[in-house]
C-alpha positions as CSV (number, residue, x, y, z in Angstrom):
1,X,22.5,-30.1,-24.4
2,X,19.1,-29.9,-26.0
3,X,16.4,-28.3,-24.8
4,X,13.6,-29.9,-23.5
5,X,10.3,-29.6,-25.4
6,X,6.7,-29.3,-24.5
7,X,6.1,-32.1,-26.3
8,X,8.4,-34.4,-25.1
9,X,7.5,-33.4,-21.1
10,X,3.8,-34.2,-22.6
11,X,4.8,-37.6,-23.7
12,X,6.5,-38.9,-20.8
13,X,3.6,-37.0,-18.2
14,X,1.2,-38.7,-20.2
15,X,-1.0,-35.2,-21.0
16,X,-1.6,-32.9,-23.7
17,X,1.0,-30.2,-25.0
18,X,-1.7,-27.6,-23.9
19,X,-1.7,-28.7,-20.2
20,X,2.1,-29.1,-19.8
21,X,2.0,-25.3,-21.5
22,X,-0.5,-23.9,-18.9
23,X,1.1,-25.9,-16.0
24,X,4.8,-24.2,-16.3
25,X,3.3,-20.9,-17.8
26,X,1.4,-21.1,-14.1
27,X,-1.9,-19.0,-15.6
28,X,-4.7,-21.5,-15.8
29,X,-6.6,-23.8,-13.7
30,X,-5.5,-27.7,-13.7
31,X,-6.3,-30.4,-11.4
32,X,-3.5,-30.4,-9.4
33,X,-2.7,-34.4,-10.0
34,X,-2.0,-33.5,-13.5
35,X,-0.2,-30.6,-12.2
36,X,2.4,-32.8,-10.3
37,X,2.5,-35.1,-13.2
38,X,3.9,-32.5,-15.3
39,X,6.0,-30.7,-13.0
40,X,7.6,-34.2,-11.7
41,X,8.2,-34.9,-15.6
42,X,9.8,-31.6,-16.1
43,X,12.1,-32.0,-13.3
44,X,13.3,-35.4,-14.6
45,X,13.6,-34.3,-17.9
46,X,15.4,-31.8,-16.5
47,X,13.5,-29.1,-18.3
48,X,15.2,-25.3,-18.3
49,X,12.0,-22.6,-19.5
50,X,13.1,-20.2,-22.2
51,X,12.2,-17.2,-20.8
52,X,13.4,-14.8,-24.2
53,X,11.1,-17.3,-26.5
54,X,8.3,-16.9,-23.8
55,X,8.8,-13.2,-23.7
56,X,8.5,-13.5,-27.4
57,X,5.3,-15.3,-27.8
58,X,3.8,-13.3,-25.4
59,X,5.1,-10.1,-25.6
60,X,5.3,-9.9,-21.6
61,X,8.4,-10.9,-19.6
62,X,8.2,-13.1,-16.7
63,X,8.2,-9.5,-14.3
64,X,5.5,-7.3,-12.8
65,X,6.5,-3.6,-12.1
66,X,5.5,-2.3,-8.5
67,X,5.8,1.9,-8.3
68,X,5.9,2.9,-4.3
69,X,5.9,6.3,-3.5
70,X,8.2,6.3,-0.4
71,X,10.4,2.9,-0.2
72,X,11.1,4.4,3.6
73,X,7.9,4.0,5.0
74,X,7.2,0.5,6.7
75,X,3.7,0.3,5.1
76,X,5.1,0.1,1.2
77,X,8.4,-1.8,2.2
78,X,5.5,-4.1,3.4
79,X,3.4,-4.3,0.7
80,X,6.7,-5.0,-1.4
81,X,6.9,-8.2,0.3
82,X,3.5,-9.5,-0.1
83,X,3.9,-8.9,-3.6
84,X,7.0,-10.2,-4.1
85,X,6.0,-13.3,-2.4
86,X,2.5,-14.0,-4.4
87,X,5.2,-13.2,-7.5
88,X,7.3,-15.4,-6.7
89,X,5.0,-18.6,-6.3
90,X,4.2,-17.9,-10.1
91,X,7.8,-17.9,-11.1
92,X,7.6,-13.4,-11.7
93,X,10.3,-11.2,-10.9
94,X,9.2,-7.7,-9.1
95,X,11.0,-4.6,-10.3
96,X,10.8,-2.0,-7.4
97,X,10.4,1.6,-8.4
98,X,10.2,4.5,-6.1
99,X,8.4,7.9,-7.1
100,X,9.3,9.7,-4.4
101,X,5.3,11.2,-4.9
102,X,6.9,12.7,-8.0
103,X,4.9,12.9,-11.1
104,X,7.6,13.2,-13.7
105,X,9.8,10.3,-11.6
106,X,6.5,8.1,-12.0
107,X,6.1,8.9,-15.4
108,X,9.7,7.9,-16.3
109,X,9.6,4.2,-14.4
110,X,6.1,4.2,-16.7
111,X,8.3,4.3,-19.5
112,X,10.8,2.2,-18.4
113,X,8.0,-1.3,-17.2
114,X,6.6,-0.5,-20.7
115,X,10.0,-0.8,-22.6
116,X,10.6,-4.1,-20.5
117,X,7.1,-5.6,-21.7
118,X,6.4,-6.4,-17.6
119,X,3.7,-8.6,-17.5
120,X,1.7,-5.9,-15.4
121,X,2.3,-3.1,-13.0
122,X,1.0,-2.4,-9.4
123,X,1.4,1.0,-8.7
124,X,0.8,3.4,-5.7
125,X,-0.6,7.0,-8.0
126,X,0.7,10.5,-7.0
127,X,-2.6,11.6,-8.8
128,X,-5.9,10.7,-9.2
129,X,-5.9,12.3,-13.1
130,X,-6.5,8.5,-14.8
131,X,-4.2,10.7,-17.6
132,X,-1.4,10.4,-15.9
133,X,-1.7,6.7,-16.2
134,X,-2.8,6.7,-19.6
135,X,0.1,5.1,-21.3
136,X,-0.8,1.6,-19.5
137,X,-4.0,1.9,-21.1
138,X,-2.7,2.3,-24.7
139,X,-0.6,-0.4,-24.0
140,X,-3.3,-2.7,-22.9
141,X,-0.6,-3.3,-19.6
142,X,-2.5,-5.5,-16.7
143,X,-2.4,-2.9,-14.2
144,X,-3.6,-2.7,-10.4
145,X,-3.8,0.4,-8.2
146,X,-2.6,0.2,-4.3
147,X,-3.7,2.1,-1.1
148,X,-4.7,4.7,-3.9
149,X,-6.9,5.3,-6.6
150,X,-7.9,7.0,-10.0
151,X,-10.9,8.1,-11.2
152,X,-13.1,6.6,-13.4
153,X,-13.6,2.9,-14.1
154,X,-9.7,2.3,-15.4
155,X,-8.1,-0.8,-13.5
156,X,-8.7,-2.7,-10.4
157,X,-7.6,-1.6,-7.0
158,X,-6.9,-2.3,-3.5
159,X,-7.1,0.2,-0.7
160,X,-8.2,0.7,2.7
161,X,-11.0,2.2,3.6
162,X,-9.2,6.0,4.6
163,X,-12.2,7.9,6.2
164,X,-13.5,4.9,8.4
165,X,-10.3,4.2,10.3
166,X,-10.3,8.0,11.1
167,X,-13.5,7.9,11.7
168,X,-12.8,6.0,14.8
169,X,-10.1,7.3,15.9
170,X,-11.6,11.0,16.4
171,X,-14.9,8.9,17.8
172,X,-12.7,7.9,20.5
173,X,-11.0,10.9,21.2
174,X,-14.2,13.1,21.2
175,X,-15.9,10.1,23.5
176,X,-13.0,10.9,25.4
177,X,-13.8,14.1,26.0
178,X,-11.8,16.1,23.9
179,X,-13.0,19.2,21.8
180,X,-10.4,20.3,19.7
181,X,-7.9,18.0,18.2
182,X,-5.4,18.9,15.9
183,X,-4.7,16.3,12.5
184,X,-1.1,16.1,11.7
185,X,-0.4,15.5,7.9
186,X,2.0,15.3,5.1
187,X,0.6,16.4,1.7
188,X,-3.2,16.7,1.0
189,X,-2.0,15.8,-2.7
190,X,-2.2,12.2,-1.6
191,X,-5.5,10.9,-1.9
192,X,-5.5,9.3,1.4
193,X,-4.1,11.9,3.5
194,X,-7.2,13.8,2.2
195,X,-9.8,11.2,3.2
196,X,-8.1,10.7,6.7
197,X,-9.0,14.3,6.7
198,X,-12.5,13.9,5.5
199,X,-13.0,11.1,7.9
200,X,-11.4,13.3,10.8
201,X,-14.3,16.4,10.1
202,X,-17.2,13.6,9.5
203,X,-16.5,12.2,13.1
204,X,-16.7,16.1,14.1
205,X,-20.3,16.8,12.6
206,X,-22.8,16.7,15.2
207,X,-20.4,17.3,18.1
208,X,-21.2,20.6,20.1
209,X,-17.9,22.7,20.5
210,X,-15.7,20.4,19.0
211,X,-12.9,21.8,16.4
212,X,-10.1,20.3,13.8
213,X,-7.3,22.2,13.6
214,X,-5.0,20.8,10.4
215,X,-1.3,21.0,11.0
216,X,-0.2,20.1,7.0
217,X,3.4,19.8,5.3
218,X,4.4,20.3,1.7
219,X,4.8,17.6,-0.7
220,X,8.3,17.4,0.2
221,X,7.9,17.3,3.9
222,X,5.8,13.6,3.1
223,X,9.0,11.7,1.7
224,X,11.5,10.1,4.1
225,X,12.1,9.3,7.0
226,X,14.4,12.4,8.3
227,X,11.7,14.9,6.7
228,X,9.1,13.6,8.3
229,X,10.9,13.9,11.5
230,X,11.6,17.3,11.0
231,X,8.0,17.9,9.8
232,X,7.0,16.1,13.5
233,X,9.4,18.5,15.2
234,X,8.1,21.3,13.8
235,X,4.3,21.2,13.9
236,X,5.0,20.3,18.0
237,X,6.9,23.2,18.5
238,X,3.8,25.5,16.6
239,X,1.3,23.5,18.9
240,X,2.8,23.6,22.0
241,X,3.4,27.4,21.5
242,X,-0.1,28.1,21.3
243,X,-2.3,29.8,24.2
244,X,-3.3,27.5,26.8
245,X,-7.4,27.8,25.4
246,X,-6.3,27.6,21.9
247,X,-3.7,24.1,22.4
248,X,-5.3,21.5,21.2
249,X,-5.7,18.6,23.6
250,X,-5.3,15.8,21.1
251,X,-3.6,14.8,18.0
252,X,-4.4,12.8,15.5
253,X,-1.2,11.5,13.2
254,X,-1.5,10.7,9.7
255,X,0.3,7.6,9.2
256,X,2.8,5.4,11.1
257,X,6.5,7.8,10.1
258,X,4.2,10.8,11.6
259,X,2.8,9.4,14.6
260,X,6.7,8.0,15.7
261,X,8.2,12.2,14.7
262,X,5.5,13.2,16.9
263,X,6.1,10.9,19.7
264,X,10.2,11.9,19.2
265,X,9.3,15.8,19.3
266,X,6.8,15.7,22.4
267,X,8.9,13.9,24.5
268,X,12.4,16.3,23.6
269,X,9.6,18.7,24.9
270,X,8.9,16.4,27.9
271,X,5.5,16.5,27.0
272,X,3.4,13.6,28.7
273,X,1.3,11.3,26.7
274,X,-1.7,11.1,27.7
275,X,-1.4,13.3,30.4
276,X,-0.6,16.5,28.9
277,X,-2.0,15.7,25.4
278,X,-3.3,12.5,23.8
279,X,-2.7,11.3,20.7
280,X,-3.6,8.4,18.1
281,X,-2.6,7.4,14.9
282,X,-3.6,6.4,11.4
283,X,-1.4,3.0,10.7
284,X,0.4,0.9,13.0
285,X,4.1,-0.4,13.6
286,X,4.9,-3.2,16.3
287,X,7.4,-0.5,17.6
288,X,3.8,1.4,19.0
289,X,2.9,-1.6,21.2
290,X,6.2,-1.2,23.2
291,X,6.1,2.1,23.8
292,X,5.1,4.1,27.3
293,X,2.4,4.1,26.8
294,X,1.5,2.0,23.8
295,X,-0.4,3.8,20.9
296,X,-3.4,3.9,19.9
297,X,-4.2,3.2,16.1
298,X,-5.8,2.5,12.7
299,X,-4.0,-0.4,11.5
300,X,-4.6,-1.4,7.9
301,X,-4.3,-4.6,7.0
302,X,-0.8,-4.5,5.1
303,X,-0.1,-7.9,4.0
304,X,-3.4,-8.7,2.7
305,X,-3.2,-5.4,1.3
306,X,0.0,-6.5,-0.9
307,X,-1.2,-10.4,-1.2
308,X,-4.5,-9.2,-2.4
309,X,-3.1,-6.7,-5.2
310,X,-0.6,-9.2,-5.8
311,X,-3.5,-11.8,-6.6
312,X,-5.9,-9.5,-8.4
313,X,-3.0,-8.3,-10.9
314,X,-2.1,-12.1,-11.9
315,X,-6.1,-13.1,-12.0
316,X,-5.5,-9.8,-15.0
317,X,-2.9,-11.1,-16.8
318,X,-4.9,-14.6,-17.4
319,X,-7.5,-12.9,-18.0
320,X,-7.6,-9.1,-19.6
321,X,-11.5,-9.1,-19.5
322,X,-12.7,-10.1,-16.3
323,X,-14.6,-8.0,-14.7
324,X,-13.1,-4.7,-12.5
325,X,-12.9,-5.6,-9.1
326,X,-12.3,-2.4,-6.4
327,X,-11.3,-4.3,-3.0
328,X,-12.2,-1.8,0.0
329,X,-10.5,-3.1,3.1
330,X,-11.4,-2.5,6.7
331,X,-8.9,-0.5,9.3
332,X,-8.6,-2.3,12.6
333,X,-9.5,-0.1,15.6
334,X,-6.6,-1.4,18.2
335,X,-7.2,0.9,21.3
336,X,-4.5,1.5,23.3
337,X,-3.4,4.2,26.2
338,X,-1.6,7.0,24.5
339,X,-5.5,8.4,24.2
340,X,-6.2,7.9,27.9
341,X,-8.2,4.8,27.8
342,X,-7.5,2.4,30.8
343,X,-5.2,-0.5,30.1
């Protein structure tokens, strides 16, 4: 059978070849009456898009790279979806690559979106060096950074704002009464481990007595879900060993896989929340709202997180000279009982 032109959808749509051509490549603005006009055409014509000649023309293929660093935690395997869901409303394929917060397993998967000619990459950094994402520049690659950043004024990106969200949480812990907390992390080699950190010692400033103790993992302790149980287990045990005046009274949890390893290891210690110890966490899971009792969180906003780096990456690719645009989103304060506030 033979394949249906541009031309001849134009002719029976009653349009111009240049409107059918940004209608099906899905990059430009048209009135959405002529839209429908050409995709009903198409569809009767029975119109089959040649994705190697596109790929051709354009030198991009109808797929956008996204690089996660842990494809176990909730919060990426969320922001996958939101993605994949804004890419698939243009017609894109999403290839999934997880770096396991590895620099040379990021650096590979580079390789690999650039040999594929993806249309553009979203990526999640292990480093804030821009070199390391140097070869997206040479290659002129539409690219957007998620819930991370690097420095200087490279590509757009979409995070959450880190040191806000803890902010509050040690805000309502020191309001609370408490004067030493202790912050549970993975690796401060992730930019926003480090300004949950920063945020944690800002809400300290100014607070007589009060004191952050930081209970930190290695790199390698950050990645999965069974090491970031065991990483739970274990800064509990080192906590709860302590000297009655030097245990900290409340915890803070990094993100969502620490605060539910934390919850795990203090109650195989029967340790009562919020009686014995109160805690909060950075990121939320609808897991937190059933437990006894429910937990008290950050939560980002993960969807719009996703849809919003989804939508800034495709704005990119139709146009490679807008303007940069750094989205900062805000943390949602959902106060709970694990910190001892009232229901």
């Amino acid at each position: 059978m033979a394949r249906i032109t541009y031309q001849e959808i134009a002719r029976h749509a009653g349009v111009s070849t240049a409107t059918v051509s940004r209608v099906l490549a899905g990059r430009d603005f048209v009135r959405e009456e002529l839209a429908e006009r050409v995709r009903a055409s198409a569809a009767e014509l029975g119109y089959r898009p040649n994705k190697a000649a596109r790929a051709l023309r354009t030198q991009r293929a109808d797929a956008v790279g996204l690089l996660i660093s842990d494809v176990e935690n909730p919060f990426f395997a969320s922001v996958a979806r939101a993605v994949e869901a804004v890419a698939a409303d243009r017609g894109y394929a999403v290839l999934l690559c997880n770096t396991a917060e590895r620099l040379e397993q990021e650096d590979l998967y580079l390789d690999l979106m650039i040999a594929e000619s993806v249309a553009g990459v979203i990526i999640a950094p292990s480093t804030e060096d821009p070199a390391s994402l140097g070869k997206l520049v040479d290659t002129s690659t539409p690219t957007v950074t998620v819930d991370r950043w690097v420095s200087g004024d490279l590509f757009d990106s979409v995070t959450v704002d880190h040191r806000a969200g803890a902010r509050a949480l040690v805000d309502h812990l020191l309001d609370h009464g408490h004067r030493h907390i202790a912050a549970v992390v993975g690796t401060t080699t992730a930019t926003p481990t480090r300004e949950r950190l920063a945020g944690c010692r800002e809400a300290l400033e100014g607070r007589s007595g009060a004191r952050l103790t930081v209970c930190e993992g290695k790199p390698q302790d950050a990645i999965g879900v069974a090491r970031t149980l065991d990483l739970g287990r274990r800064v509990v045990a080192e906590l709860l060993d302590m000297d009655g005046d030097e245990r900290p009274t409340a915890l803070f949890c990094g993100n969502n896989l620490l605060s539910e390893a934390v919850v795990r290891a203090l109650r195989e210690r029967d340790v009562r929340i919020p009686q014995d110890i109160a805690l909060v966490g950075f990121d939320d899971l609808p897991l937190f709202d059933l437990l006894e009792p429910p937990l008290t969180v950050a939560a980002q906003p993960i969807e719009e997180i996703g849809r919003t780096a989804a939508e800034l990456l495709f704005a990119r690719i139709a146009e490679p000279d807008r303007a940069l645009s750094r989205i900062l989103a805000e943390p949602r304060l959902r106060i709970r009982r694990s910190c001892g506030s009232h229901p």
